[in-house]
C-alpha positions in Angstrom: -25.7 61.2 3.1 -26.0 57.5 3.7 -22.5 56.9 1.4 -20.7 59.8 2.9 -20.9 58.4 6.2 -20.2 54.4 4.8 -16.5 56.3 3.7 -16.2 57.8 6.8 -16.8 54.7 8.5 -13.8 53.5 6.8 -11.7 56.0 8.9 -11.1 58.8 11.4 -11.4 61.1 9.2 -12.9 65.3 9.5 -16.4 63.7 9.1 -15.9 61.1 11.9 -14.1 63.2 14.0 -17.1 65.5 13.8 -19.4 62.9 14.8 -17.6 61.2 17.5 -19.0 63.2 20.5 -22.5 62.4 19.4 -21.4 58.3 19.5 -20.2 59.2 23.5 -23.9 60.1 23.5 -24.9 56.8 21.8 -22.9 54.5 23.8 -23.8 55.8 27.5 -27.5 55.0 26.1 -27.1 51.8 24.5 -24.7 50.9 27.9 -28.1 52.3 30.0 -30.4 50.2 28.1 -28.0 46.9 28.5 -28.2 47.7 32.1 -31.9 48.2 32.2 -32.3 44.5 31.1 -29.2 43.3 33.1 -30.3 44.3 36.6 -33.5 43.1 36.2 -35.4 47.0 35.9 -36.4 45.9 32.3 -37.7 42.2 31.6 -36.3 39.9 30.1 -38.1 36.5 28.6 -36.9 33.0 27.9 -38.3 31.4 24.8 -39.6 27.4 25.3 -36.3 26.7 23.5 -33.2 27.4 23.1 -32.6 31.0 20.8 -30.1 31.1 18.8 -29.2 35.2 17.8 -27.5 35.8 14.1 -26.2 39.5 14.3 -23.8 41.7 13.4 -22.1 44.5 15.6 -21.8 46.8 12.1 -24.9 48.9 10.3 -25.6 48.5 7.2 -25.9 44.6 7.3 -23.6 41.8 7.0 -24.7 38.8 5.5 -26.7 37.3 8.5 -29.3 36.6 6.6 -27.4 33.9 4.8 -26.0 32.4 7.8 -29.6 31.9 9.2 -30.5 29.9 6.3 -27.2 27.9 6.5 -27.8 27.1 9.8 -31.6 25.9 9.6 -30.5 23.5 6.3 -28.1 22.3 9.3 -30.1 21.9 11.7 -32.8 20.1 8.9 -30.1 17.6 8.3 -29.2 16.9 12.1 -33.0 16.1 11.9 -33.8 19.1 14.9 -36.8 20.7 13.9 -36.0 25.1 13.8 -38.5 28.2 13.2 -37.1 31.4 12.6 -38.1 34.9 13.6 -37.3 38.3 12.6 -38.6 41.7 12.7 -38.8 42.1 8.7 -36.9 45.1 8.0 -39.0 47.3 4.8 -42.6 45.8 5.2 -44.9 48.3 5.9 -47.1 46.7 8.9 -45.6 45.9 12.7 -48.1 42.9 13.0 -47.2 39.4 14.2 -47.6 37.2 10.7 -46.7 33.6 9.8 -44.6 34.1 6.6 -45.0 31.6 3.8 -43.4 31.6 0.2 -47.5 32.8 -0.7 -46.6 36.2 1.0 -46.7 39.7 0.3 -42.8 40.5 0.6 -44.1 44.0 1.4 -46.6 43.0 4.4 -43.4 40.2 5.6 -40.4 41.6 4.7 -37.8 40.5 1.6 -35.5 38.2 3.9 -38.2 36.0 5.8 -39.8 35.4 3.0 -36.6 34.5 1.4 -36.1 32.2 3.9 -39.8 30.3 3.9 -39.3 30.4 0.3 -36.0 28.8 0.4 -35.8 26.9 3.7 -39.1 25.1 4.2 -38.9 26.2 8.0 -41.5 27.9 10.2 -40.9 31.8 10.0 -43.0 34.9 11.9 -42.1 38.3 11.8 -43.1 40.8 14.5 -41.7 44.2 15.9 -40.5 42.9 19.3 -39.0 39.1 18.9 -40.7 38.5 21.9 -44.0 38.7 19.9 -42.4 36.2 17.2 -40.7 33.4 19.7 -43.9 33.3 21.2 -46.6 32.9 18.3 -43.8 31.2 16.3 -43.6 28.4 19.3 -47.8 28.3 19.9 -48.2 27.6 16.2 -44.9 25.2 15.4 -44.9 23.3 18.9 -42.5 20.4 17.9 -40.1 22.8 17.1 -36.8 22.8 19.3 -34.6 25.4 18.2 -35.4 29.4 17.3 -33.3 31.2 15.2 -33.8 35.0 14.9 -32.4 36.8 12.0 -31.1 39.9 13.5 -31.8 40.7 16.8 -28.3 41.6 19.0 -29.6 44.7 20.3 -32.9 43.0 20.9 -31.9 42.6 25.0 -35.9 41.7 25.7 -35.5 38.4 24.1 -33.3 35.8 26.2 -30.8 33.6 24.0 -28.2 30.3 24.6 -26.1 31.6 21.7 -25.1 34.8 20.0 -23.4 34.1 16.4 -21.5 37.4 15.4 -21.1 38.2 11.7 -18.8 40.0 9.9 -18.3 41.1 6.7 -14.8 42.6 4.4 -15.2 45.8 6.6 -14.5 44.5 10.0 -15.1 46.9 12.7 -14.3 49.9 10.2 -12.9 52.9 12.2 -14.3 51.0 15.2 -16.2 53.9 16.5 -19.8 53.7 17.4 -22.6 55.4 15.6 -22.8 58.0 14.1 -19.2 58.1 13.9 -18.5 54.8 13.1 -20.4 51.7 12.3 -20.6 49.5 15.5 -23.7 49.6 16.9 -22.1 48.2 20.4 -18.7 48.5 21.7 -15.9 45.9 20.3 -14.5 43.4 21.7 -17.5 41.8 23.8 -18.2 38.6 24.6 -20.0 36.3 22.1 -20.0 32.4 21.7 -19.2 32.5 17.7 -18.0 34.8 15.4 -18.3 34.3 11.3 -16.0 36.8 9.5 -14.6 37.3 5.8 -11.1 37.1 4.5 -11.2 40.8 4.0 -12.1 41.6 8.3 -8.5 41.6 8.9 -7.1 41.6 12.2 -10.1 39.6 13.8 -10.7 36.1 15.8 -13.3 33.9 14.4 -14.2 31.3 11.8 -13.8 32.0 8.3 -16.5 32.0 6.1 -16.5 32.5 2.3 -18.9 34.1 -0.3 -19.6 33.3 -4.1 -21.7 33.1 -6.4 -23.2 29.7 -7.1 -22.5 28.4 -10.4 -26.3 28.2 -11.2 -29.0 30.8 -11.7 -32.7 30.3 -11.2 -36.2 31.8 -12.5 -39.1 32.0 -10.7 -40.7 28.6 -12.2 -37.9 26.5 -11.1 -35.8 26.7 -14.6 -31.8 26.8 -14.3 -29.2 28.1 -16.0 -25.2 28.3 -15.4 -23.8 31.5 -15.1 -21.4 30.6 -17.8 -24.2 30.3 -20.3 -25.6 33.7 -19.3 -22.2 35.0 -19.6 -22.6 34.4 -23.0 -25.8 37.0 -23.9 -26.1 40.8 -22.2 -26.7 40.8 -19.0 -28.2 43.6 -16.8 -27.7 43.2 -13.3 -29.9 45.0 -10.5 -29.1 44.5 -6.6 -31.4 46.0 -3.7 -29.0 44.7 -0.6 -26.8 46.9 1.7 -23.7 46.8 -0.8 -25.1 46.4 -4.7 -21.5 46.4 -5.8 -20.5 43.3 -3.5 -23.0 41.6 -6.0 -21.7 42.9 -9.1 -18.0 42.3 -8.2 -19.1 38.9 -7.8 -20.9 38.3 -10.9 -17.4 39.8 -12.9 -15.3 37.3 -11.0 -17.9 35.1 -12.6 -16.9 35.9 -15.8 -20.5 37.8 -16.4 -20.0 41.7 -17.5 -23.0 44.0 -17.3 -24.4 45.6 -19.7 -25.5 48.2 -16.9 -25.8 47.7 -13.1 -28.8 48.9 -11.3 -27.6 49.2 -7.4 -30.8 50.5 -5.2 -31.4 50.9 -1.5 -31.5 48.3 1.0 -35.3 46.4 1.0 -36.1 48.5 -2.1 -39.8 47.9 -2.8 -38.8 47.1 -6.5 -41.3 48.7 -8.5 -41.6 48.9 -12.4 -39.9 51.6 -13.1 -36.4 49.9 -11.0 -36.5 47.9 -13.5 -34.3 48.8 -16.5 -34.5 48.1 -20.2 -33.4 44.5 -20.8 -31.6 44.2 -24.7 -33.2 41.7 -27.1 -31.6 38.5 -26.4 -30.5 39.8 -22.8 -31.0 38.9 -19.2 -32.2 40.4 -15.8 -29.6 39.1 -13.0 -30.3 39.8 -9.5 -29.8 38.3 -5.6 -31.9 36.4 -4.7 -33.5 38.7 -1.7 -34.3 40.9 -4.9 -35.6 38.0 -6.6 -39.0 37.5 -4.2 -40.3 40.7 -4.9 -39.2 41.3 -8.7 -40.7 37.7 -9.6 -44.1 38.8 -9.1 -43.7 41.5 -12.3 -40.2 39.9 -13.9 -40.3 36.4 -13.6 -38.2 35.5 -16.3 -35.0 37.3 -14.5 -32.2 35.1 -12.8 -31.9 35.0 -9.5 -27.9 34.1 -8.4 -27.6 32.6 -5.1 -25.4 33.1 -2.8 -23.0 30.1 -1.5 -21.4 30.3 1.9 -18.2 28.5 2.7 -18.2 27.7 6.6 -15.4 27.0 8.4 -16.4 22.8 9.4 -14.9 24.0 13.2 -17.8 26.3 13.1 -19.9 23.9 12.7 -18.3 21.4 15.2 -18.1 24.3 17.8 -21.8 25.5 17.2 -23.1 21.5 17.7 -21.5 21.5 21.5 -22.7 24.3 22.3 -26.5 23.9 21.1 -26.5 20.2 22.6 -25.6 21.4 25.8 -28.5 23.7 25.1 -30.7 21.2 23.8 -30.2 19.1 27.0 -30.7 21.7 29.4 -33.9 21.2 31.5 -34.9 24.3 29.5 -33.8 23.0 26.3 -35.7 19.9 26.5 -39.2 21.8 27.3 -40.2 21.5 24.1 -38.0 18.3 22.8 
């Protein structure tokens, strides 16, 4: 069902036309709850420091994940300390935890761990964002900038900026749910939007996405991708679009043996795993990669390389300094 309705997001076709008068439903309550928050009925609550939202207006993700990391090794090399927060989409516990790379990707989700593991930042997951801004700040005091993976919908939570992120598919039909894929009506105002070659049509800064030219194991080891193009390869992907990965890793020059594409925040259990041919290797993201390295941890993990726009970059520095200089941004400065 899930892929019948990613094609139909695609278009206005008999399956979306179907749908459409249960999105009038949706949007007249997602416009109710915005209003809720907006006129004061529902509260809202302001964070130490400045927030900084990563979301996307499409289901099914779009790469904020990676945008959250490349804007905290930013920030670390502007010298202004970050945290990050997210709800941890897949773990099976709503409790308020500090994530570290020692984690239980199942009790903290895949992504924040990915991002302790990877980032060296501050990171607590919690249902309500609230929750996470708050313990995140009470534990990490010196920090002066949150950034919440995810989030957009998340009214309860105040923010200084809203980054919008978009991948090859744009708005699709640019219906909202079920009949489409927005999750909130397009256009709207936001501060920054990141979007692919392939989201035609729309405003914002490019961003890129390959491969990097290097593979990792879990103790550290590298390894190009053109010398693992050279032995059979089986590649496995638990993200929102497996085959994004795989078409990658062709354009790499690398060829699966076989390609393993499972569900969004899949657990990753033994039996996921296929079998790997003498001589072979086990490719995967690395999101996939903090799980399956506690059973696997000879298989590669391929990261993923982002090519910002450098006006994004200028235009997301005046805006966070204004922030930063704010009597509310210096609170915690």
């Amino acid at each position: 069902m899930r892929e019948a309705l990613q094609r139909a997001w695609l278009g206005r076709g008999p399956l979306a036309m179907l749908l459409w008068p249960l999105s009038l439903l949706y949007g007249a309550i997602t416009t109710l709850q915005r209003a809720l928050f907006r006129f004061g009925w529902r509260r809202v609550e302001r964070a130490p420091v400045p927030v900084v939202v990563v979301g996307n207006l499409v289901a099914g993700g779009g790469g904020k994940t990676p945008v959250v990391m490349a804007l905290a090794d930013h920030l670390r090399q502007r010298g202004i300390a970050c945290g990050v927060i997210s709800r941890g989409y897949g773990r099976r516990s709503d409790d308020c935890l500090q994530v570290t790379p020692a984690s239980d990707p199942a009790e903290v989700g895949d992504e924040p761990l990915l991002i302790a593991s990877q980032c060296q930042v501050p990171v607590v997951v919690a249902r309500r964002r609230v929750e996470a801004a708050r313990e995140l700040h009470a534990a990490h005091p010196g920090i002066r900038v949150i950034l919440s993976d995810d989030g957009l919908q998340h009214h309860a939570l105040a923010r200084e900026i809203e980054v919008l992120v978009f991948d090859d598919r744009g708005l699709g039909n640019g219906w909202l749910l079920p009949a489409g894929p927005l999750r909130e009506p397009w256009p709207r105002q936001a501060d920054l939007v990141l979007r692919t070659d392939g989201a035609e049509g729309m405003a914002g800064h490019r961003v890129g996405r390959r491969l990097a030219f290097e593979a990792v194991r879990a103790d550290g080891t590298r390894c190009s991708l053109a010398e693992l193009a050279r032995s059979p390869c089986v590649a496995l992907a638990g993200i929102a679009r497996p085959e994004a990965f795989f078409g990658m890793l062709r354009q790499a020059g690398i060829q699966p043996l076989r390609t393993v594409g499972l569900a969004d925040h899949a657990a990753l259990d033994a039996t996921d795993v296929p079998p790997i041919p003498n001589g072979g290797h086990l490719l995967c993201t690395q999101k996939d990669a903090v799980k399956l390295w506690r059973s696997h941890p000879q298989a590669w993990a391929v990261p993923l390389a982002l090519e910002i726009d450098p006006a994004f970059w200028r235009a997301f520095d005046v805006l966070l300094d204004a922030k930063l200089s704010s009597p509310h941004g210096s609170q915690a400065a």
